[in-house]
Structures are given as C-alpha cells and as structure tokens.
C-alpha positions in Angstrom: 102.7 166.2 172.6 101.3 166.2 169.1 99.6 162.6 167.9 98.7 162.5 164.1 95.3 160.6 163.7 95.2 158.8 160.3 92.2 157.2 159.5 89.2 157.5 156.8 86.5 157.4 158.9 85.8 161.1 160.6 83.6 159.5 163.0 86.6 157.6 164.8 88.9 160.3 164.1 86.7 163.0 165.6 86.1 161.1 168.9 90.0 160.2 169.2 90.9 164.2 168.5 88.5 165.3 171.0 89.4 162.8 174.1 93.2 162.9 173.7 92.7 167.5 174.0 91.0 166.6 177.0 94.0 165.0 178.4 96.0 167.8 177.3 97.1 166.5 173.8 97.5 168.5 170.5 96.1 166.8 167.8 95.6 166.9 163.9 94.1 164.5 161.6 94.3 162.9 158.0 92.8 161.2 156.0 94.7 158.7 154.3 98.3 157.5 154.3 99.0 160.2 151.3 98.2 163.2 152.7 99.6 161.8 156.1 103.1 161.5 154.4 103.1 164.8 153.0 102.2 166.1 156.6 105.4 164.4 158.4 107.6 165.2 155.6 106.3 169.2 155.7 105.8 169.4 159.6 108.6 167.8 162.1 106.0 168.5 165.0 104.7 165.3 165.3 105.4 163.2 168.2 103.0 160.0 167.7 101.3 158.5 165.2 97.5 156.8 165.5 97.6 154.6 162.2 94.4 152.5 161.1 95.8 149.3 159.5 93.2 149.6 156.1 94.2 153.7 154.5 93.3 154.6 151.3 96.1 155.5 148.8 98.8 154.0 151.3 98.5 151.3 153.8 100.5 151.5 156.9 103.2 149.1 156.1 103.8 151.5 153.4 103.9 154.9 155.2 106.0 153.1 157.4 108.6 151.8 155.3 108.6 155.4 153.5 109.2 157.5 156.3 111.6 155.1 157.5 113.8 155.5 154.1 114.1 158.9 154.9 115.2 158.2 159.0 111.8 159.3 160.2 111.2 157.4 163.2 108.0 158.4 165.6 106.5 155.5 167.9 103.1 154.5 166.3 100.0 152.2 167.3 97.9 150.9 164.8 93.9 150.4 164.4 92.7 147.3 163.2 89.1 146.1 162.8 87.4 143.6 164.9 88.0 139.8 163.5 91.2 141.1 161.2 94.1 138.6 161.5 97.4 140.6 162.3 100.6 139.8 161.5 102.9 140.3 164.8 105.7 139.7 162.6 104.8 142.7 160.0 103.9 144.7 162.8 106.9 144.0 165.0 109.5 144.2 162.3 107.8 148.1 161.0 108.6 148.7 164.2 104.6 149.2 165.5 104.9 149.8 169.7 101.2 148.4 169.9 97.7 148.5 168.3 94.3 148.3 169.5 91.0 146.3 168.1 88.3 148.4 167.2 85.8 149.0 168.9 88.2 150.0 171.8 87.8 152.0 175.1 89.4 155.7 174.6 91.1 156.3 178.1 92.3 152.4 177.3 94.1 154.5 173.6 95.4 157.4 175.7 96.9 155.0 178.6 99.1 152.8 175.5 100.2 156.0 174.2 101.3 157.1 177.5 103.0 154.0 178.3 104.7 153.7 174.7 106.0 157.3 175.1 107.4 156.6 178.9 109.0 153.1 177.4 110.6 155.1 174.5 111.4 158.1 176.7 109.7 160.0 173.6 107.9 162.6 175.4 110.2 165.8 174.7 110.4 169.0 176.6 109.5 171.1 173.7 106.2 169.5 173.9 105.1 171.7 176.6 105.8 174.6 174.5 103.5 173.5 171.4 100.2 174.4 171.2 97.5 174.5 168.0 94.3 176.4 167.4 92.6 175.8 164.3 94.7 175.3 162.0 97.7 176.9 163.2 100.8 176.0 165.1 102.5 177.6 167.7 106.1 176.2 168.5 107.5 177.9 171.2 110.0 176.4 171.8 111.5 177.1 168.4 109.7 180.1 168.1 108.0 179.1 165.2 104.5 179.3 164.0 102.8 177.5 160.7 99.6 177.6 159.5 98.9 173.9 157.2 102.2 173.6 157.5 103.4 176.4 156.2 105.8 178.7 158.0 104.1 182.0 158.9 106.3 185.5 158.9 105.8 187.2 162.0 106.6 190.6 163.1 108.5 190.6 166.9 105.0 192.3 168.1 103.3 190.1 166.8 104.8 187.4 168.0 105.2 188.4 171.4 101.3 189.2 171.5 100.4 185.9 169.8 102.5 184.1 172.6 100.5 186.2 175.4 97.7 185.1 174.6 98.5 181.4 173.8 100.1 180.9 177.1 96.4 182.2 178.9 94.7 180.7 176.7 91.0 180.1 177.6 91.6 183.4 179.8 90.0 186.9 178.6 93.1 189.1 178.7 92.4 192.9 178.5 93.7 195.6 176.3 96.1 197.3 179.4 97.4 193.8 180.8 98.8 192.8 176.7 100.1 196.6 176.5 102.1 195.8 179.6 103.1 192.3 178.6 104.1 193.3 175.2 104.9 197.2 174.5 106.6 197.2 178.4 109.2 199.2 176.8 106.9 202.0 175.6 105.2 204.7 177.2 102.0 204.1 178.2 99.7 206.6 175.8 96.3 207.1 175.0 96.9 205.1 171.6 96.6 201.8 172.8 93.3 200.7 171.9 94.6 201.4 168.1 98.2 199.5 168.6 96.7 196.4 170.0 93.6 196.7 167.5 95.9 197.0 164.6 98.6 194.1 166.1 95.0 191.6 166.3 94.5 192.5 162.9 97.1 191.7 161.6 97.2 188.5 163.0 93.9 187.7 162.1 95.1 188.2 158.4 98.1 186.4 158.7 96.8 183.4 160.6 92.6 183.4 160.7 89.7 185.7 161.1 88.9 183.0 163.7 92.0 182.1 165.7 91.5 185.9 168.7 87.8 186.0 169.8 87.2 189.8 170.8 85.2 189.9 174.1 83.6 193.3 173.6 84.4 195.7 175.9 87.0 193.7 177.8 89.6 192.4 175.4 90.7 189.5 173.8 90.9 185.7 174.1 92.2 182.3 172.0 89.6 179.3 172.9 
C-alpha cells in the first residue's frame, strides 16, 4: 500500500516513512498541502493519506474538499498537535476515518491505518505489486513505472530486467541467473556480460545512477 505523508516538519515525517517500510509499506512524503495536491492529481498510486491538521499553503480541510471536487476519495487520518481543539464535526463531515494527537506511539499510527483500511476494504490487490526505490515507482500491476511522477519509457528488456530485480530485491542476483530470467529466448553467448552491462546502463540513465548497486564481481542488486 502506498501512504502519502504530508506534514512540514521532516523530523515527524522521516520517522513515520521509516516505521511504516518496516511493516512493509511504500511511502512518499510532502511538504505541504500544495505540493501534496499536485502529487494525487499527477500520481493515482496512493492508497492512504497521513495529513497534519496545520499545512502550509493548504490546510487539510482544503485539500480535502479539492480533491473531493474532482471524486478523489482515499481514507485519510489526520495529525493534530497536543492541546488543539478539534472539530469532530469538520473532521467527520471531510470524511477524516481517524486522527491521532501528537506526540503519538508509531505501531499505535500503523495499527489505525490497518484497521481504517480493513473497515473500508481499501487495501487493493495491486498493492502487492507496487514497489518504490528512490524516487521511482514500479507498478506492476499496471506495468508502469514513473519517476516524480512522471511516466518513464521503457524498452521490453528493460522492463523485464527492472522487474527481476525488484521482485528480489535486497537479494544479489548474478549476471547468468538475469540472462536466464530475461534473454530465456536467446542463445546463451559469450556476450552477456556486455547485454546486461548495457541493459543496467540504461536504466541507470533513464531512472537513477543510484537505483542498481553493482556488487563487483557478482552482479547486481536494488536495496
């Protein structure tokens, strides 16, 4: 599932992004309710939406009602601070599913977002198939992948390596084990060291010099 963290304060945001990938989450983050907007409208792969009730540029009600007018509907809980009255009846007729009081517990965050998604039968099957690195998403459920955002032109190679190596990710895969995953209808030559090294290449330039480590001397690996 991918959960949109809005909030101005990269502390909070940070520690949120890191404990929900621990429990298997994909998450991205922004900084205000402007830039979070633009995000939705240019990316349908959110799923869930982390809100903190005081944004910059646009406050929640706001982003709410906006993406609303346009029949955007993704369950939300909202961040308010400590001592802040709250108005159920704003909340509830936004259509907020919860919110939490900072400071709050972070397995006590990931437990309401698990019960908000089983309550709104929200969690999708695609969901298993999205993954992100970086800046980059890979959909592969619609066999898509976007990098900010932005759809990314991929060759069938390409792809079909990319996927490879997405679904073992955090495993070292060698150079023969990708040639057999991926050129299995080729004949096995001495070239390919140079196919692979030029199909990693490529993808590093399309995507980012960062997103396929090179462990030397035994192949290749997306961590």
């Amino acid at each position: 599932m991918h959960i949109l963290i809005i909030d101005d304060n990269p502390e909070i945001t940070e520690n949120i992004s890191l404990y929900l990938r621990t429990r298997g989450y994909v998450t991205s983050i922004s900084p205000n309710g402007e830039d979070a907007f633009d995000r939705i409208i240019r990316d349908a792969s959110y799923d869930f939406l982390i809100i903190d009730r005081m944004m910059p540029r646009i406050d929640w009600p706001s982003l709410v009602r906006m993406l609303q007018a346009r029949s955007i509907h993704i369950p939300f809980i909202f961040l308010t601070a400590l001592g802040k009255q709250i108005d159920r009846i704003e909340w509830l007729s936004l259509g907020a599913d919860d919110y939490l009081v900072k400071p709050f517990d972070l397995e006590e965050l990931a437990l309401r977002i698990e019960a908000i998604t089983r309550r709104n039968g929200s969690i999708i099957q695609k969901n298993q198939n999205l993954h992100e690195s970086h800046d980059i998403v890979f959909d592969m459920g619609a066999h898509r992948v976007t990098r900010r955002g932005q759809w990314v032109d991929l060759s069938p190679k390409e792809y079909e390596l990319l996927e490879i190596l997405f679904k073992n990710r955090w495993k070292v895969l060698d150079r023969d084990f990708l040639y057999e995953k991926v050129w299995w209808d080729y004949d096995a030559s001495d070239k390919i060291l140079e196919t692979i090294n030029v199909h990693i290449a490529h993808l590093r330039k399309k995507l980012s010099p960062d997103i396929i480590r090179t462990v030397k001397l035994v192949g290749y690996i997306i961590d």
